[in-house]
N, C-alpha and C positions, 0 to 999 in steps of 0.2 A: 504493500500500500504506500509506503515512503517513495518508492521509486516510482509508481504510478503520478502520485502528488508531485513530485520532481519534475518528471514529464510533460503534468498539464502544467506546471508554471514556466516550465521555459517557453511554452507555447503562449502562453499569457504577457511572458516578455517579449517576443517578438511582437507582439498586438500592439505591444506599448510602445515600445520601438516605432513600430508603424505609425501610428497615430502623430508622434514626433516627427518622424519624417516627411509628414503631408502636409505639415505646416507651414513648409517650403518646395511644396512640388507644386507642380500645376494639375491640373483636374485632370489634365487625363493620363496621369502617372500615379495616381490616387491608390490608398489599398481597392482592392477589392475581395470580397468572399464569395465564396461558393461552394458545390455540393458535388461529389462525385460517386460513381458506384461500376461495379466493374467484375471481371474476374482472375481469378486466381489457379495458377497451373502450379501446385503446389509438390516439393517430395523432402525427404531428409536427404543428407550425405553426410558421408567420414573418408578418413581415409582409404578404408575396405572397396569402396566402391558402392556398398548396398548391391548388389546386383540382381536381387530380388524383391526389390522396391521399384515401386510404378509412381507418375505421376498422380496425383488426385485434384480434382475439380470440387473448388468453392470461389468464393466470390469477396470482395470488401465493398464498403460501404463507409459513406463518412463526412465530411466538412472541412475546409481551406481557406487560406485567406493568401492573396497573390499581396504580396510585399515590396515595391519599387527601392533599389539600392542607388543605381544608375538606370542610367538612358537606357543599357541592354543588360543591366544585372535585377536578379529580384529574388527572393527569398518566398519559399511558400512553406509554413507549417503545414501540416494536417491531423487529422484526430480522426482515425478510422476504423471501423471494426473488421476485422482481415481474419481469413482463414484458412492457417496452415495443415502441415500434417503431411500424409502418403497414405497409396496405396500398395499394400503386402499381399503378395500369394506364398504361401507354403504348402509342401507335399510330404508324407510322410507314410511308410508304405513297410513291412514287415510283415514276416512270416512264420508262422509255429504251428507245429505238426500238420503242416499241408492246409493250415485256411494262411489266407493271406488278406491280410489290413491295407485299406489304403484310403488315409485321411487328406483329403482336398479341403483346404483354409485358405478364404481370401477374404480380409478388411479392409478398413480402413482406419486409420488414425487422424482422428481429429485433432486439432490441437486450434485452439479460437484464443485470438488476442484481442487488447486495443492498442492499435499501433500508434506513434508517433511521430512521423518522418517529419525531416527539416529537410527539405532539397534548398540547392541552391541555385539557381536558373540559369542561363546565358539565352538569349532572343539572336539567334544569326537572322531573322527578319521579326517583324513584329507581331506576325503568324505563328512562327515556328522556334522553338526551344526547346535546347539538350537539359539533365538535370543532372545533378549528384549532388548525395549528402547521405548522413546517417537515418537509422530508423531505430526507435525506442520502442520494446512491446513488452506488455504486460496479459502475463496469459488470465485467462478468467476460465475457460473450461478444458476437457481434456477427458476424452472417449475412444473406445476402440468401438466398432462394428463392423459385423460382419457373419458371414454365412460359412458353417463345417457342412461339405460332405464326405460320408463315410460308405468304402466299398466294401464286402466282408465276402471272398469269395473261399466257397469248400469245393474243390472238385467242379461238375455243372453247376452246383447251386452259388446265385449269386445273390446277397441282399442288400439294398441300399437305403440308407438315409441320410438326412439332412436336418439340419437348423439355424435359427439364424439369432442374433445375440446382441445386444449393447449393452458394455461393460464402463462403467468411471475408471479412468487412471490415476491410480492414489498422487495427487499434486504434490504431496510430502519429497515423494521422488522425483521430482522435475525443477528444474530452474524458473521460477514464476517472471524471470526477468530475460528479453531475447534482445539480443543486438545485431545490428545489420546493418548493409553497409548498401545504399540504390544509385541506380542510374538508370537515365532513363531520356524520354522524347516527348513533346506533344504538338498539336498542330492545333490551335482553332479554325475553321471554316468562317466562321463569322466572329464577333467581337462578345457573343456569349457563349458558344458552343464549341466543345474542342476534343479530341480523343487523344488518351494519353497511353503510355507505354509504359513500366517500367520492369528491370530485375532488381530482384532483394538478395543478396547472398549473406548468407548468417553470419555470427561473427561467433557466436557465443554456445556453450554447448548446450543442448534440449533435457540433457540430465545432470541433477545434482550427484555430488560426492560418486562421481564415476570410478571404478575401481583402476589402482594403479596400470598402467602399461593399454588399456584399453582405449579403442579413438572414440573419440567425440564426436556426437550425431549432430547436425544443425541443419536449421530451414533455410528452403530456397524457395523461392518464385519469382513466379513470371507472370506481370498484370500487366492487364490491357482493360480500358473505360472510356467512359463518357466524362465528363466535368462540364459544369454551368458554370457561368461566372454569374452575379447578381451587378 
């Protein structure tokens, strides 16, 4: 909660900031706020590779304020509700006294933050702008789902089932705080209407007190949206 509170005040200082620096701009370098929503091509990585981790689809959601520095620099915080995670398949297949097991598991791993990005803008026209900066997240939930099936063959006889499951993941075990590091593009069409781009690549690891010699898992994505300006 401290680093949550942390988060939303530097975003409250760049507001303030803002506000300061309008009172020497002209109107049409002025802040402005707005709302964007979009989605999320989300997985883990480590060093390992994961190579049995899939992308997984969610989406963020949230609010911005476009911040004038210079003529083609501007600072944009935001305050978004994002959603990381992967998708997992596992196989797992064994054999005793001639029946042979064979369990098919595929999830998903939720993991739902409030994120906090500060990009810092460049405008190469006054359409189009590259972005980089850091991104602060504070997770709020964290689920697995997902569906086992189970083959059990004897000889001809074969019997199968299935089910399907969502599970909490105890947060005691998890890092509630994510750090990342974005870049990214956007284009407006018009002067309120714009679609943006970016990658997040993690910085920080998704589990606490990981055990010695073992790599660290962290979130990546790839968003693509919409943004309004007001």
């Amino acid at each position: 909660m401290k680093k949550l509170i942390l988060g939303l005040a530097l975003t409250a200082g760049s507001l303030a900031f803002a506000q300061t620096t309008t009172t020497t701009t002209s109107t049409s370098s002025a802040i402005r706020f707005g709302i964007k929503a979009g989605m999320n091509v989300a997985s883990l990585s480590d060093d390992a590779g994961l190579e049995d981790q899939k992308s997984k689809i969610g989406f963020n959601a949230g609010v911005f304020a476009s911040i004038p520095l210079a003529e083609s620099f501007s600072i944009q915080p935001e305050i978004l509700y994002s959603q990381y995670g992967a998708k997992i398949e596992n196989t797992d297949e064994f054999t005793v006294l001639g029946t042979t097991t064979r369990n098919v598991e595929s999830y998903s791993t939720n993991l739902d933050y409030i994120t906090v990005p500060v990009m810092f803008q460049y405008n190469f026209v006054p359409n189009f702008y590259v972005e980089a900066g850091p991104e602060f997240g504070f997770l709020i939930s964290a689920k697995n789902k997902g569906d086992r099936n189970t083959t059990v063959t004897t000889g001809s006889n074969v019997s199968t089932s299935s089910s399907s499951y969502t599970e909490d993941i105890d947060k005691d075990n998890l890092n509630t705080f994510n750090f990342g590091v974005g870049i990214g593009a956007g284009y407006y069409f018009t002067d309120n209407i714009g679609i943006t781009a970016r990658y997040v690549a993690g910085v920080t690891d998704v589990a606490k007190d990981r055990p010695s010699g073992s790599d660290a898992v962290r979130n990546n994505t790839f968003q693509v949206g919409l943004a309004y300006k007001f």
